[in-house]
N, C-alpha and C positions, 0 to 999 in steps of 0.2 A: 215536046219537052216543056215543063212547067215551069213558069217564071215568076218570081214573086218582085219586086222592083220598091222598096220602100225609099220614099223621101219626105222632108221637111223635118227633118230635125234640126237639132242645135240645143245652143247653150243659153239658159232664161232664167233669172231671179226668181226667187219662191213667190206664188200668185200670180207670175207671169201664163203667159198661154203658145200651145204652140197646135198645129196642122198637121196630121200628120197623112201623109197618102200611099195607098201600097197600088201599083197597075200591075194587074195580072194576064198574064198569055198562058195558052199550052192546056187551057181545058173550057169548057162552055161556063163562064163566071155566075150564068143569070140559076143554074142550077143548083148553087151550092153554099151553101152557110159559110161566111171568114167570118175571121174571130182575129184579135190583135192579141202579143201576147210579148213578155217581156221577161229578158235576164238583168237585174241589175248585181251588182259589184259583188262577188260571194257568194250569190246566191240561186235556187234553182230558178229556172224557167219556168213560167207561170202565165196563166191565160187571162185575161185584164179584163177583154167584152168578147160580144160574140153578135152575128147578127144571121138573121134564117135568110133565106136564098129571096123571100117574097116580100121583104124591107116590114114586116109584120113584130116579128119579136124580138126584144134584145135583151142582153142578159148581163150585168158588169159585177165585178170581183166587189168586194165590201170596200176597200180601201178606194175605187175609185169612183163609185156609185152616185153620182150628183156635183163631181166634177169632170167626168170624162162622157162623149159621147160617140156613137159610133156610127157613120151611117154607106151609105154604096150608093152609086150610079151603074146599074147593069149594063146601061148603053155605052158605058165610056169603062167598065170592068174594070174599075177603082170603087177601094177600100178607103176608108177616112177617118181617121181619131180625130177628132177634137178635143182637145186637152186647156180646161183651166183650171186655175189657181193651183198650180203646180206648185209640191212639195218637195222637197229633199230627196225624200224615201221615192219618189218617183225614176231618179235617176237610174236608167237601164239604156239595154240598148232593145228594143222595139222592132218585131218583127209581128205581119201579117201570114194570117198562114189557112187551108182549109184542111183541120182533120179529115171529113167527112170523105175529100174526095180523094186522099192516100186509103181511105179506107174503104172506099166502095169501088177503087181500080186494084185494090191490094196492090199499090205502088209501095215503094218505101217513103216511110216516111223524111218529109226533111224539109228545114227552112234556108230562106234567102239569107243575104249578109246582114239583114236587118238595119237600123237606122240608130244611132247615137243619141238620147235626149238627156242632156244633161243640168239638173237645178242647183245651183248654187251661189251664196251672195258673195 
């Protein structure tokens, strides 16, 4: 069974920074591209970064591109946001997740309860 387990959220003033970390169980982590991805208030679900399985390539949305960064420990199968100078428009709730490998088990797809980040003064 696939676990996705997100923590270090919370609530931070705009420019503030926050951690964020997802441990994963319930499939080989070292094989598979995560990607972070977030619903804020209203609005669809949307994929923020992404990182390939071999810590090589990363990819970030326009809005977060040089304030967010993404990175993995295979040995410890944790995901990692690092998020600064947080803006408003940031405020979602934060879920880690791997397409790839709902799509290459033809599992269903689906995410954890995701994590709360919330900016405002």
């Amino acid at each position: 069974q696939v676990q996705l387990v997100e923590s270090g959220g919370g609530s931070v003033q705009p420019g503030g920074s926050l951690r964020l970390s997802c441990v994963v169980s319930g499939f080989t982590f070292s094989r598979y591209p995560m990607s972070w991805w977030r619903q804020g208030p209203g609005k669809e679900r949307e994929v923020v970064t992404a990182i390939d399985s071999d810590i090589v390539n990363t990819n970030y949305a326009d809005a977060v591109r040089g304030r967010f960064t993404i990175s993995r420990d295979n040995a410890k199968n944790t995901v990692y946001l690092q998020m600064n100078d947080l803006k408003t428009e940031d405020t979602a709730v934060y879920y880690c997740n791997s397409p790839q490998w709902y799509l290459s088990n033809k599992a269903t797809w689906s995410f954890g309860q995701g994590i709360q980040v919330t900016v405002s003064s």
